[in-house]
gemmi code that builds the backbone of each chain (N, CA, C; Angstrom):
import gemmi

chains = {
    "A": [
        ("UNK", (2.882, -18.550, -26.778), (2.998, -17.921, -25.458), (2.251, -16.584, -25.445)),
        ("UNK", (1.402, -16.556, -24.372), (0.669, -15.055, -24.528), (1.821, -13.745, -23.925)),
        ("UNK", (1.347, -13.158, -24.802), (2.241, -11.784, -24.743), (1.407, -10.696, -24.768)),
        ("UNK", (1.287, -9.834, -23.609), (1.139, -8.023, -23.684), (2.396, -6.974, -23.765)),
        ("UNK", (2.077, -6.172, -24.731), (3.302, -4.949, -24.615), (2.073, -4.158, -24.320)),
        ("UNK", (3.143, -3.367, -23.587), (2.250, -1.699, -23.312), (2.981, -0.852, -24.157)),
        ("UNK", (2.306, 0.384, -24.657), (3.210, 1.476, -25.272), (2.474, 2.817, -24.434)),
        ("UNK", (3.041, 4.400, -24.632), (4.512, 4.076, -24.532), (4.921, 3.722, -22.706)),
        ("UNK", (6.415, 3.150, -22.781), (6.595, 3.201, -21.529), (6.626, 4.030, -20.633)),
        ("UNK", (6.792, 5.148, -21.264), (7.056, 6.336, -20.190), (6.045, 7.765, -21.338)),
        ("UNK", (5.286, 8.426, -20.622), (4.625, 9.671, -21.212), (4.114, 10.929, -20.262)),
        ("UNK", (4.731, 11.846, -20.383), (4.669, 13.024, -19.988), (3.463, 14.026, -20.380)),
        ("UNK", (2.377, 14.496, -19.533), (1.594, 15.160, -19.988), (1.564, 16.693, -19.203)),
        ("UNK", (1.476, 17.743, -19.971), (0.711, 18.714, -18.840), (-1.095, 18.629, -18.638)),
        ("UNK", (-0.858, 19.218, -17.321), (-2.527, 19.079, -16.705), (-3.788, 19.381, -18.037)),
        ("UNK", (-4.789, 18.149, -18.170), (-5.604, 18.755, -18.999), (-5.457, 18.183, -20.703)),
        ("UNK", (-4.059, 18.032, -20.915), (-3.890, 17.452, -22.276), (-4.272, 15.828, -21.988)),
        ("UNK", (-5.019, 15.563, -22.638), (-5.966, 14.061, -23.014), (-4.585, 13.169, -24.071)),
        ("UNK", (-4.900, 11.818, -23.607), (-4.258, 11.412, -24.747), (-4.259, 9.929, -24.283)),
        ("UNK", (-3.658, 8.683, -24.848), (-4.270, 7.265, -24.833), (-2.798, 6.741, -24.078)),
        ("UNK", (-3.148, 5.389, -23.747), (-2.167, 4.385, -23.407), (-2.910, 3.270, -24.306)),
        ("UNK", (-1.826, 1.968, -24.672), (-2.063, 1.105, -25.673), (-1.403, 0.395, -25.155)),
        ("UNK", (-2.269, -1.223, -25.081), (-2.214, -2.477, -24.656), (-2.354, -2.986, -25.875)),
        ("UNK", (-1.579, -3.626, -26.544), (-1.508, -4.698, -27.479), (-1.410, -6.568, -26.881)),
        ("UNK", (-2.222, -7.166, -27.372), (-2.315, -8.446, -26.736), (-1.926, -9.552, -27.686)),
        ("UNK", (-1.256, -11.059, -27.332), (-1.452, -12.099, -28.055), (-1.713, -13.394, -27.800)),
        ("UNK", (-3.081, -13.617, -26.934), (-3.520, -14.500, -26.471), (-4.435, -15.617, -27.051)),
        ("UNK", (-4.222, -16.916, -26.803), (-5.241, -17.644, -27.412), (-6.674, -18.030, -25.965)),
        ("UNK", (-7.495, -17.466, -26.154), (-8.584, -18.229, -25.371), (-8.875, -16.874, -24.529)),
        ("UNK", (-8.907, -15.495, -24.715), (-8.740, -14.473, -23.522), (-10.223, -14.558, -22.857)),
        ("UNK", (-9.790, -14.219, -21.529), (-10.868, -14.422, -20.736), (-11.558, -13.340, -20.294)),
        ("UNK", (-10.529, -12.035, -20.357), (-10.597, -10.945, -19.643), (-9.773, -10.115, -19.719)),
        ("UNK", (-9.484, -8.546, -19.975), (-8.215, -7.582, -19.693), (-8.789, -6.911, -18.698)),
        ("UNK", (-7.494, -6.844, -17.973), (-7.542, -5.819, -16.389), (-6.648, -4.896, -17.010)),
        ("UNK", (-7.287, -3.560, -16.356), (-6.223, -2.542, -16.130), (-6.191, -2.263, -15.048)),
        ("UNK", (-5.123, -1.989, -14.457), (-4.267, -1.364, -13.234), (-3.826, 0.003, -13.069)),
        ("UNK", (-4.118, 0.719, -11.663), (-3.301, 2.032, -11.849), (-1.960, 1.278, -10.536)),
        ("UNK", (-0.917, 1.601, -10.345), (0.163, 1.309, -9.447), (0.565, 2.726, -8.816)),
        ("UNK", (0.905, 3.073, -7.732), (1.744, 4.076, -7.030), (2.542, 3.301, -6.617)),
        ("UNK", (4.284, 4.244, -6.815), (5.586, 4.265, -6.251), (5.297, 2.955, -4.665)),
        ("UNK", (6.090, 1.953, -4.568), (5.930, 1.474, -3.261), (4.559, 0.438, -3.121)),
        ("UNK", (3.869, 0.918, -3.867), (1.699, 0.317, -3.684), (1.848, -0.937, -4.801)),
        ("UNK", (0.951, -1.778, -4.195), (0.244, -2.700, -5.116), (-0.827, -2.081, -6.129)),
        ("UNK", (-0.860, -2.659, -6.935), (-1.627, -2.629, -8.342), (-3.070, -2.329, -7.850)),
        ("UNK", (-3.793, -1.122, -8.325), (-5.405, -1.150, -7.641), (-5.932, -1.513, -8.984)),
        ("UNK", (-7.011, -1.987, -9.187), (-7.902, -2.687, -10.180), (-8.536, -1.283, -10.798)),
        ("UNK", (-8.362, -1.347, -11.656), (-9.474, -0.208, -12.489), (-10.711, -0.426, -13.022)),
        ("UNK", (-10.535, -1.728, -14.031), (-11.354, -2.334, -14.871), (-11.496, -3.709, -15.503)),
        ("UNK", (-11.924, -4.098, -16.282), (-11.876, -5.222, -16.637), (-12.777, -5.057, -17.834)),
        ("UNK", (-12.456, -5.490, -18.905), (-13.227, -5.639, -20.302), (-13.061, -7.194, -20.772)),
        ("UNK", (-14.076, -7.855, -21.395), (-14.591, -9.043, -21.627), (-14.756, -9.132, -23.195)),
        ("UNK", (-15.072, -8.223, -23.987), (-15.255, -8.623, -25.144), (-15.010, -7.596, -26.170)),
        ("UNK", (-14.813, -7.716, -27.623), (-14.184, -6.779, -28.225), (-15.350, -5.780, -28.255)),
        ("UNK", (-15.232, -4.787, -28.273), (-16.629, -3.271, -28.392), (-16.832, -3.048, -27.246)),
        ("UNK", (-16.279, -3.378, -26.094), (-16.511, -3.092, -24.682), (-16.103, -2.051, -24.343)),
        ("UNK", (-16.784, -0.937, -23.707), (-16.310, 0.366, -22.902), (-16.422, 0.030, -21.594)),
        ("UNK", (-15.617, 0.812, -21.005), (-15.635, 1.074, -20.052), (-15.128, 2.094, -19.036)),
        ("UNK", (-15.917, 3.311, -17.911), (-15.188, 4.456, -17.796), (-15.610, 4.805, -16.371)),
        ("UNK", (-14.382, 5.371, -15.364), (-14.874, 5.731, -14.614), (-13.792, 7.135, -14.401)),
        ("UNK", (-14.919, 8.220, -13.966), (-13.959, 9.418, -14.006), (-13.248, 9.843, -15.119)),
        ("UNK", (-11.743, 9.940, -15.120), (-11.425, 10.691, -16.065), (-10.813, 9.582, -17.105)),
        ("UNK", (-11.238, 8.208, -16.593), (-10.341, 7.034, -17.527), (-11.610, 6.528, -17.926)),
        ("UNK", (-11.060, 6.377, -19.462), (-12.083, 5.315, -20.275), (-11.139, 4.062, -21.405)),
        ("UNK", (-12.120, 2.792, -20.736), (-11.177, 1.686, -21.644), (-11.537, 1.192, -22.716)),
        ("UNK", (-11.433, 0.962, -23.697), (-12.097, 0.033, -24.642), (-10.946, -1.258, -24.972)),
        ("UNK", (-11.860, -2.009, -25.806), (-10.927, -2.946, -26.301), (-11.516, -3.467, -27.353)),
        ("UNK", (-10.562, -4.186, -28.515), (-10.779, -4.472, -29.760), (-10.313, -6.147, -29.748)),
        ("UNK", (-9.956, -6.460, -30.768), (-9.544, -8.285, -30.737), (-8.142, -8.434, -30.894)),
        ("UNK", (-7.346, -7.219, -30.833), (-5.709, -7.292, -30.790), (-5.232, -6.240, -29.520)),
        ("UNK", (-6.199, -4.986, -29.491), (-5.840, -4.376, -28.136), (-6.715, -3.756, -27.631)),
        ("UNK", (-6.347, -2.362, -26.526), (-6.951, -2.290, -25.644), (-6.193, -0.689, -25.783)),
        ("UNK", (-7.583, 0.349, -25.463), (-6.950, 1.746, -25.046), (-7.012, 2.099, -23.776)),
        ("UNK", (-6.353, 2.878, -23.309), (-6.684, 3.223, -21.578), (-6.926, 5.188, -21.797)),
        ("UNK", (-8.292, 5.275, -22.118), (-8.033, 7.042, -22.774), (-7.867, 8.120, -21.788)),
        ("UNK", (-7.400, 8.889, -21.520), (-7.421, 9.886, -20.349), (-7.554, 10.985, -20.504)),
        ("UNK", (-8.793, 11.815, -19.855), (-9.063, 13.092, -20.522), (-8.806, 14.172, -19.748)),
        ("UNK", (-8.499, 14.792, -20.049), (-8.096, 16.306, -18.954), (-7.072, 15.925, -17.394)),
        ("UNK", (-6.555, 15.132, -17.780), (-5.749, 14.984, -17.146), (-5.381, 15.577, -15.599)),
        ("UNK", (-5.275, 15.228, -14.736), (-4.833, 15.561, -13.184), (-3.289, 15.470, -12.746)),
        ("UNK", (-3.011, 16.133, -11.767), (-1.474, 15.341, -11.329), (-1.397, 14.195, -10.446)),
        ("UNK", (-2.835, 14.280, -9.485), (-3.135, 13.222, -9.039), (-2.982, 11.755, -9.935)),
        ("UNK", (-3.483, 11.985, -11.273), (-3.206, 10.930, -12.144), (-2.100, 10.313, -12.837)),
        ("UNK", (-0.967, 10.611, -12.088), (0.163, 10.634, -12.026), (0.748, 8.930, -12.023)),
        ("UNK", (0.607, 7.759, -12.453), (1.127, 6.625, -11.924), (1.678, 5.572, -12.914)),
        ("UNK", (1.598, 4.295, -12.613), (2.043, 3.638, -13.400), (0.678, 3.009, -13.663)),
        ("UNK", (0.550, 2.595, -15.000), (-0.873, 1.864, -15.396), (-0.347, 0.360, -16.397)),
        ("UNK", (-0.866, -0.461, -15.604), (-0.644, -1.776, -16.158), (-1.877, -2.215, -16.795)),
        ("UNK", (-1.738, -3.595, -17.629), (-2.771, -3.816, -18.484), (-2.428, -5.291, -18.583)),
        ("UNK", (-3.221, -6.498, -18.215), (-3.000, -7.844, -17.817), (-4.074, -8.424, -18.687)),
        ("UNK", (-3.628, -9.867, -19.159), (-5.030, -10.570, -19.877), (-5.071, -12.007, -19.236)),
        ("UNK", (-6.118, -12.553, -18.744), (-6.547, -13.439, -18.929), (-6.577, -14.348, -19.796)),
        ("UNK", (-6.272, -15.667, -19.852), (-6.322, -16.838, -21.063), (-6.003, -18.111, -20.317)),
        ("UNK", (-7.146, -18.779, -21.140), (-7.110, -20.569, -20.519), (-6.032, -21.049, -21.118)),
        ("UNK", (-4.793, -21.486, -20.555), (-3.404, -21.723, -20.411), (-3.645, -23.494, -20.011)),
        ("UNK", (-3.766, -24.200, -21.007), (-3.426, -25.693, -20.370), (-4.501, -26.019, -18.963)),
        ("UNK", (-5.697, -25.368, -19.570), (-6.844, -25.995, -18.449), (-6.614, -24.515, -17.434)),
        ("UNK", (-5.917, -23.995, -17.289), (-6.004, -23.318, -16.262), (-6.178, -22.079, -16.355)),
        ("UNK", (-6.614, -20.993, -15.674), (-6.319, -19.360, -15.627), (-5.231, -19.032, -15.435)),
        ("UNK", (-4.077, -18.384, -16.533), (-3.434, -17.446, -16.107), (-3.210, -16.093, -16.598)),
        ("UNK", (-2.752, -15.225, -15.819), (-2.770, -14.061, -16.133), (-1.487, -13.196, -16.409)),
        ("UNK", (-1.265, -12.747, -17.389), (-0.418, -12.162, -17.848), (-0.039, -11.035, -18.096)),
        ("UNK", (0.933, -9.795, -17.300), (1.190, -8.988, -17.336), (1.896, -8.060, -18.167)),
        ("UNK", (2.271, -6.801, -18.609), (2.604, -5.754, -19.436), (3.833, -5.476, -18.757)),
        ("UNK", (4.817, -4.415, -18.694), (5.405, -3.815, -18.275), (5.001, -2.461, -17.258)),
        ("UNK", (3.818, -1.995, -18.091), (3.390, -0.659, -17.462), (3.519, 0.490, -18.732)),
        ("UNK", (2.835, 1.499, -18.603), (3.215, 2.424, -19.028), (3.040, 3.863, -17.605)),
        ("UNK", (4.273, 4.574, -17.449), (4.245, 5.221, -16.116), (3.881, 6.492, -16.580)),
        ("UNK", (2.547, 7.073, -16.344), (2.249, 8.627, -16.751), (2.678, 9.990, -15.629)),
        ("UNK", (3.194, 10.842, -16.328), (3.519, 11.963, -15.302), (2.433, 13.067, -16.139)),
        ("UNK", (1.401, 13.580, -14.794), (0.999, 14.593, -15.471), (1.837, 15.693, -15.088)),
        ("UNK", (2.328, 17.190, -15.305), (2.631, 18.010, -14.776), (1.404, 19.645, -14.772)),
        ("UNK", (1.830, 19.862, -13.872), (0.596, 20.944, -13.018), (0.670, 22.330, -13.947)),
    ],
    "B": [
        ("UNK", (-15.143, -2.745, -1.633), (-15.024, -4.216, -1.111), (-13.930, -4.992, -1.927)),
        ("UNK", (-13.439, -6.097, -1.702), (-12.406, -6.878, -2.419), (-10.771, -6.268, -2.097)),
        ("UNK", (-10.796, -5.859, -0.524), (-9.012, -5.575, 0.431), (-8.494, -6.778, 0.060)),
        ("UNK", (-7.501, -7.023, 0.090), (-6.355, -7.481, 0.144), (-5.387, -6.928, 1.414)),
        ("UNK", (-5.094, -7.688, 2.410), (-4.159, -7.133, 3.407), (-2.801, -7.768, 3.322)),
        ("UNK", (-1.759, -7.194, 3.148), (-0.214, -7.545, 2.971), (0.532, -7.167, 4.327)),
        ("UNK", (1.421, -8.213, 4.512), (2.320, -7.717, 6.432), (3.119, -8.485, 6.003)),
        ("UNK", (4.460, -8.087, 6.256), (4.793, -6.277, 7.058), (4.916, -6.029, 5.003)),
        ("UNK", (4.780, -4.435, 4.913), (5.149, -3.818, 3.987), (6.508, -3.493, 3.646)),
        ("UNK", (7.560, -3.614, 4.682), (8.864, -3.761, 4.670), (9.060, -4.540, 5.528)),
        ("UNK", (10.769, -5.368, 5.291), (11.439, -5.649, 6.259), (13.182, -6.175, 5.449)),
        ("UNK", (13.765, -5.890, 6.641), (14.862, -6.300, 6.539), (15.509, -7.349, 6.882)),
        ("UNK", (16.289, -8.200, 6.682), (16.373, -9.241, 7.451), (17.656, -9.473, 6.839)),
        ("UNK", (18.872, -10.523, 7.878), (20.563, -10.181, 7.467), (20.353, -12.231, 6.804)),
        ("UNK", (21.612, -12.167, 5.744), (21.719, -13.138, 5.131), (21.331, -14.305, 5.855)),
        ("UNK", (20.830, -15.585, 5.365), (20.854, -16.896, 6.016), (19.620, -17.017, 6.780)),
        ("UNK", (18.711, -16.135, 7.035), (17.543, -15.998, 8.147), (16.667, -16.150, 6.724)),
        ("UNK", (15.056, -16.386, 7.561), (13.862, -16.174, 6.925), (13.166, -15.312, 7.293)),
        ("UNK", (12.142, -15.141, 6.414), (11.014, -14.194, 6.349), (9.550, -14.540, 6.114)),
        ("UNK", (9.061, -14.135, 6.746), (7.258, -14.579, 6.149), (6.944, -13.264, 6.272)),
        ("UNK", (5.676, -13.291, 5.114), (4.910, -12.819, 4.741), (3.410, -13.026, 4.263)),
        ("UNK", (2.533, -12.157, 5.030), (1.226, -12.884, 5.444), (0.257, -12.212, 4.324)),
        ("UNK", (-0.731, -12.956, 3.642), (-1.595, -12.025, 2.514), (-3.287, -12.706, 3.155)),
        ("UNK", (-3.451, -11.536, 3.420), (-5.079, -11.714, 3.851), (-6.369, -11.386, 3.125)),
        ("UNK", (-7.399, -11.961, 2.478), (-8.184, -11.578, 1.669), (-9.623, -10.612, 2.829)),
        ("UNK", (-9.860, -9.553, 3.230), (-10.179, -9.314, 4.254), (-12.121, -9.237, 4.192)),
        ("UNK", (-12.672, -9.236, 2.967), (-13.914, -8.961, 2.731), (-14.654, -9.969, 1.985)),
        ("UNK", (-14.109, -11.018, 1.456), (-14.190, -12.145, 0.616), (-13.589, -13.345, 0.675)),
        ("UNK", (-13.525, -14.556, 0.200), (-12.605, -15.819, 0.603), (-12.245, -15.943, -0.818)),
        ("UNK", (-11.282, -16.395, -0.642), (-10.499, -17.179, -1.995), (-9.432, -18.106, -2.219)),
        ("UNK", (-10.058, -19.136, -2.860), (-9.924, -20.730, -2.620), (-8.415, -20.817, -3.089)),
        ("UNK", (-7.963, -19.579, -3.796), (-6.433, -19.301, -4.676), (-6.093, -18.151, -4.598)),
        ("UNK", (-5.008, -17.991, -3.960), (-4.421, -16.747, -4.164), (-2.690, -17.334, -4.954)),
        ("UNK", (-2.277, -15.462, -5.147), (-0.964, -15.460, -6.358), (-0.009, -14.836, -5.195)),
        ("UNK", (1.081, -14.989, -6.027), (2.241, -14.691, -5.300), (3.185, -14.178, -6.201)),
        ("UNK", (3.460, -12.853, -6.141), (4.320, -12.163, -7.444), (5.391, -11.646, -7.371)),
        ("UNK", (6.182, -11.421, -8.053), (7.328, -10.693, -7.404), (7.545, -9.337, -8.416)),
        ("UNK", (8.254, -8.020, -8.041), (8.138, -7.518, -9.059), (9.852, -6.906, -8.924)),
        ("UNK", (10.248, -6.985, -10.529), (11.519, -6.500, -10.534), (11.307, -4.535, -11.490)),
        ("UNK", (11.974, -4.348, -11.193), (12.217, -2.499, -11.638), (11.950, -2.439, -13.297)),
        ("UNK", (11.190, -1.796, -13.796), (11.098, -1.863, -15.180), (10.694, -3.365, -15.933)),
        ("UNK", (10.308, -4.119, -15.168), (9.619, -5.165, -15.559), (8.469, -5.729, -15.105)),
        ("UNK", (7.214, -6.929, -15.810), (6.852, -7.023, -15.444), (6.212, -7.603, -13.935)),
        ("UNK", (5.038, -8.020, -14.356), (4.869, -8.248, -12.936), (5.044, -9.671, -12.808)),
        ("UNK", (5.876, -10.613, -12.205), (6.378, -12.119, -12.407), (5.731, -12.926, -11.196)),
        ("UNK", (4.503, -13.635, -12.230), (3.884, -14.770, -11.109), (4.677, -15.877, -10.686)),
        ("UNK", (4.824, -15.738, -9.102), (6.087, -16.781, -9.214), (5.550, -18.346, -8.234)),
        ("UNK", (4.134, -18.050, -8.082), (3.241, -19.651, -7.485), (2.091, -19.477, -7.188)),
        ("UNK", (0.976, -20.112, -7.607), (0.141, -20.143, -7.175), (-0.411, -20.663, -5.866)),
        ("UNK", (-1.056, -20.528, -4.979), (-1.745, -20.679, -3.490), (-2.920, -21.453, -3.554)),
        ("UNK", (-3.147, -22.703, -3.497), (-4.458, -23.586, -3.157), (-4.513, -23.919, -1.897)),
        ("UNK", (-5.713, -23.227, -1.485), (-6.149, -23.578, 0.117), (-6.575, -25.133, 0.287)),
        ("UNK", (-5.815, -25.439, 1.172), (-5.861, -26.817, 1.768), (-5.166, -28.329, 0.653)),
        ("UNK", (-4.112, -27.520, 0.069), (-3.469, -28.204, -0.586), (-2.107, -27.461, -1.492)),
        ("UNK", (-1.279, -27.797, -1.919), (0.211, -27.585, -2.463), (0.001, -26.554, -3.768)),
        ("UNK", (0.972, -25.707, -2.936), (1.141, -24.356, -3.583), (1.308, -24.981, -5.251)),
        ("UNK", (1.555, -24.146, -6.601), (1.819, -24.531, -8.232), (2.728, -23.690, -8.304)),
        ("UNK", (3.968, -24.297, -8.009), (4.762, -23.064, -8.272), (5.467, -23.094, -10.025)),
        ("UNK", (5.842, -21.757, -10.624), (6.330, -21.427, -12.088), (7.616, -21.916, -11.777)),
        ("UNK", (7.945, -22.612, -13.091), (9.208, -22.569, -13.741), (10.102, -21.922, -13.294)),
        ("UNK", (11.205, -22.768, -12.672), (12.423, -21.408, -12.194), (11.871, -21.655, -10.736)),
        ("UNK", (11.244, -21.238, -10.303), (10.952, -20.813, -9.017), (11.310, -22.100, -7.529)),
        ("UNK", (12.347, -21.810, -6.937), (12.674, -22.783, -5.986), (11.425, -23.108, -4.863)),
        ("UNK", (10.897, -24.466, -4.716), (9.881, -24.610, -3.872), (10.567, -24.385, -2.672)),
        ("UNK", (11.386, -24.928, -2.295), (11.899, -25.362, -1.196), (12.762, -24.136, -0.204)),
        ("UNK", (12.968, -23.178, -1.290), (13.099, -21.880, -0.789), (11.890, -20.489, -0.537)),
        ("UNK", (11.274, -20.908, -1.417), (9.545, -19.675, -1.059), (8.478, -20.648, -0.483)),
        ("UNK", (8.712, -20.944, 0.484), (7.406, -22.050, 0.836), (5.973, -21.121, 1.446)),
        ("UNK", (5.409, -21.877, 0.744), (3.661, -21.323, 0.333), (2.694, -22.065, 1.253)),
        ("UNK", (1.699, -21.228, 2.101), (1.294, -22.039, 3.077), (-0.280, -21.669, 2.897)),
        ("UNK", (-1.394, -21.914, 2.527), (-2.640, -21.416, 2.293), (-3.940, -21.923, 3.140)),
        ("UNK", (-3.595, -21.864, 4.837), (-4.129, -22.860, 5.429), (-6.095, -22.739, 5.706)),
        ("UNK", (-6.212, -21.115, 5.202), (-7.794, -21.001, 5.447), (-8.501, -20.453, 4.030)),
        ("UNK", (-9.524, -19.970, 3.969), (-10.112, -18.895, 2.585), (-9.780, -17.654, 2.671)),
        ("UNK", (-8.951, -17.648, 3.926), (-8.349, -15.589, 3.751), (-7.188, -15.730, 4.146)),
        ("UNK", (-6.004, -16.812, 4.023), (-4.966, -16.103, 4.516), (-4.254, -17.357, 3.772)),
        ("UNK", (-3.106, -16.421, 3.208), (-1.753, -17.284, 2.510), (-0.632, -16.694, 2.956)),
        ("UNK", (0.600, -17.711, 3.249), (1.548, -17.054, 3.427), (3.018, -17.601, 2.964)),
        ("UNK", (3.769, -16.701, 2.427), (5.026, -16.556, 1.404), (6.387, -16.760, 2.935)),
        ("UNK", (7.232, -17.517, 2.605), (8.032, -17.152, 4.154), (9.476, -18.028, 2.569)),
        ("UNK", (10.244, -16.984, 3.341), (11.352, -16.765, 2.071), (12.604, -17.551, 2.924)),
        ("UNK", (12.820, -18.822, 2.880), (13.713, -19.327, 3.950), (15.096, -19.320, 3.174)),
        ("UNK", (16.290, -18.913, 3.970), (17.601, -18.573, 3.967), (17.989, -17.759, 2.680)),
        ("UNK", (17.701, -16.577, 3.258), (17.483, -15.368, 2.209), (19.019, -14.790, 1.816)),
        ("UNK", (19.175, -14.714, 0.525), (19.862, -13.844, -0.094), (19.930, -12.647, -0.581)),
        ("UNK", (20.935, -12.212, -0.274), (20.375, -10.411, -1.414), (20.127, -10.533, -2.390)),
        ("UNK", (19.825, -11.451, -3.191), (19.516, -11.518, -4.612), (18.143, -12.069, -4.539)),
        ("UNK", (17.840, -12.231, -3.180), (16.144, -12.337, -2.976), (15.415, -11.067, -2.650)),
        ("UNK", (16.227, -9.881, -2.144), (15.644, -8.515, -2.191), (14.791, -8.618, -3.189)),
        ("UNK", (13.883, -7.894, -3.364), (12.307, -6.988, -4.200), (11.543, -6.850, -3.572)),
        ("UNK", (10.473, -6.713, -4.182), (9.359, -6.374, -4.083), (8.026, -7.477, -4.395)),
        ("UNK", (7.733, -8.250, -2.887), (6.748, -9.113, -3.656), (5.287, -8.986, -3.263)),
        ("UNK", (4.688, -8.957, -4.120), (2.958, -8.431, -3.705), (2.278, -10.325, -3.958)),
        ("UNK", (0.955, -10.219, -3.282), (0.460, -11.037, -3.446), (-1.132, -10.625, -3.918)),
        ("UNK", (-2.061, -11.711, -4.232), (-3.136, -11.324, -5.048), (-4.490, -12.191, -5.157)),
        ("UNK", (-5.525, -11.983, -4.687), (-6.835, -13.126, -5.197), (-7.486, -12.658, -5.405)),
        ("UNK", (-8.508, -13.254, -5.670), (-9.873, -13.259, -6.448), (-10.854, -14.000, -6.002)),
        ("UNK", (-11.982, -13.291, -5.613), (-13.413, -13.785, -4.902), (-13.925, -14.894, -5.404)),
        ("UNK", (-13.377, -15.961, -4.878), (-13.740, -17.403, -5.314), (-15.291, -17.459, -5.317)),
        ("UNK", (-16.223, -16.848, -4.712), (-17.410, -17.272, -5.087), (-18.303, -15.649, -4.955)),
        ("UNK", (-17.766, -15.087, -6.253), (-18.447, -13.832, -6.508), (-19.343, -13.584, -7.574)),
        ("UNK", (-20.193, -14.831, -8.163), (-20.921, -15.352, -8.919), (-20.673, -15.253, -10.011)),
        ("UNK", (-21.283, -15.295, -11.196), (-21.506, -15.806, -12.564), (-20.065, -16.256, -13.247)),
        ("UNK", (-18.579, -15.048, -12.880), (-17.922, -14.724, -13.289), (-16.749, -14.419, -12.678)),
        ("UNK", (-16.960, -15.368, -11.364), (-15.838, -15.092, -10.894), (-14.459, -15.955, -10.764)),
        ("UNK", (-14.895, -16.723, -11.892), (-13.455, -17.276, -12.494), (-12.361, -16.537, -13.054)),
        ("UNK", (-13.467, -15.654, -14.208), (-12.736, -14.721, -14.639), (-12.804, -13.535, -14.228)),
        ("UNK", (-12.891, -13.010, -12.752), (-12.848, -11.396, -12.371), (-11.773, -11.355, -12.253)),
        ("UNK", (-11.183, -10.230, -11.837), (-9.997, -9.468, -11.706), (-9.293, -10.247, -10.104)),
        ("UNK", (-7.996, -9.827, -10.419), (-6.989, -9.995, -9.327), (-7.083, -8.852, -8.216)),
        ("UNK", (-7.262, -8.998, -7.003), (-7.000, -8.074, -6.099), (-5.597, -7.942, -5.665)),
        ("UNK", (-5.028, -6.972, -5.208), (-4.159, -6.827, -4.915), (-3.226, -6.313, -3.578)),
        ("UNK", (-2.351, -6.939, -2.435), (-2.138, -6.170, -1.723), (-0.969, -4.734, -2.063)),
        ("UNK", (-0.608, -4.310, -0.855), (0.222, -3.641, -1.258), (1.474, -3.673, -1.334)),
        ("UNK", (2.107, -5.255, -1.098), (3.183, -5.156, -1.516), (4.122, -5.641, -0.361)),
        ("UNK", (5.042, -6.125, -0.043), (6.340, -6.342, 0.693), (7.790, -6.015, 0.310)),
        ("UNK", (8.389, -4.896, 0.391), (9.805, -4.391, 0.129), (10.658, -5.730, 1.271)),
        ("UNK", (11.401, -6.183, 0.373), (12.158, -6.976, 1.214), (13.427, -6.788, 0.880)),
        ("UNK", (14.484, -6.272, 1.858), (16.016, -5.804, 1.776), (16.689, -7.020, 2.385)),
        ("UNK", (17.565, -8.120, 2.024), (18.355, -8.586, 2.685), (19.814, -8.097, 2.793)),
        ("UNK", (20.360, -7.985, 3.685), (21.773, -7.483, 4.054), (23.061, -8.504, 4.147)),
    ],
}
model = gemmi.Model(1)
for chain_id, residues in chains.items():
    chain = gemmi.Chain(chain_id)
    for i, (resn, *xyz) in enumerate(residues, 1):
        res = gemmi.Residue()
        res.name, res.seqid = resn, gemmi.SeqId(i, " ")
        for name, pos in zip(("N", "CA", "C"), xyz):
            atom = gemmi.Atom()
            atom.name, atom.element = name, gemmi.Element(name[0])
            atom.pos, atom.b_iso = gemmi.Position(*pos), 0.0
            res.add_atom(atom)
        chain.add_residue(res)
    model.add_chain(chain)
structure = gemmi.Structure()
structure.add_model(model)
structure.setup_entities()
């Protein structure tokens, strides 16, 4: 059964301190990892998507990579705007089919 | 590009009644859309898949006959929650993907709306 954990679930930053989120994966056949940012109430907005292990990827103050067991979500200098919940989903051919499989989240608070 | 439109974002509705809920792909078509539900501190739970012009796939667990899934064009699916319980309250978002956004769009990403708070009383 494919399985993502996120760590940690919950992390507190002040404005400016950099530091990672971690997607650990256990999929057979992955097709793809999405990351997600979520606000309180909001659907999941798409961030990214990485395809293969050595893949970067960055926009603004988030950069993703991924390896063949996980996935970092790095965040540098941090905002309060950047304040949310960040999910991390994989892709895998499931019995002929696409499905996609979700994390828990890890919910970041920056403070100002 | 790649909206997702979700209606209504709330609603309430008293025991024994239904509900629909409409998910519109607004910039793209997609031949499948998802249907999720999300509980508090957990993940995000796919609870059927949406094939246009043919019968929803719904997961394990999941009552057909109570979430009926209706996917009648390339932009619009809809979730209608018949004889609702409070233990059907959450939060359910729905989700697709640009069925013909070339090379790779089997495997692109899920779009997402924003969601339906649903309170039954």
């Amino acid at each position: 059964e494919d399985q993502v954990t996120q760590s940690p679930e919950a992390l507190r930053l002040q404005e400016g301190e950099s530091s990672s989120l971690n997607c650990s994966y256990t999929v057979s056949g992955l097709r793809g990892l999405f990351w997600y940012r979520q606000d309180p109430g909001k659907g999941p907005e798409f961030l990214f998507t990485l395809y293969s292990a050595g893949e970067e990827k960055e926009k603004e103050r988030l950069k993703a990579t991924l390896t063949k067991k996980e996935s970092f979500l790095h965040i540098t200098a941090p905002k309060p705007e950047d304040s949310a919940t960040y999910l991390c989903a994989v892709q895998a051919n499931s019995g002929g089919y696409q499905k996609v499989t979700f994390g828990i989240g890890t919910k970041l608070q920056v403070i100002p | 590009g790649a909206v997702v439109s979700q209606h209504p974002s709330r609603v309430i509705c008293k025991s024994g009644t239904s509900v629909k809920i409409e998910c519109r792909s607004l910039d793209f078509q997609a031949t499948t859309m998802f249907w999720y539900r999300q509980f508090p501190k957990k993940s995000l739970m796919l609870m059927a898949t949406s094939n246009e012009g043919s019968k929803a796939t719904y997961e394990q667990g999941v009552e057909k006959d109570k979430f009926l899934i209706n996917h009648a064009s390339l932009t619009l699916s809809t979730l209608t929650v018949t004889s609702a319980h409070p233990e059907d309250s959450s939060f359910y978002i729905c989700s697709a993907r640009d069925s013909f956004g070339g090379d790779r769009a089997y495997n692109s990403p899920l779009h997402f709306g924003n969601g339906t708070r649903l309170t039954v009383t």
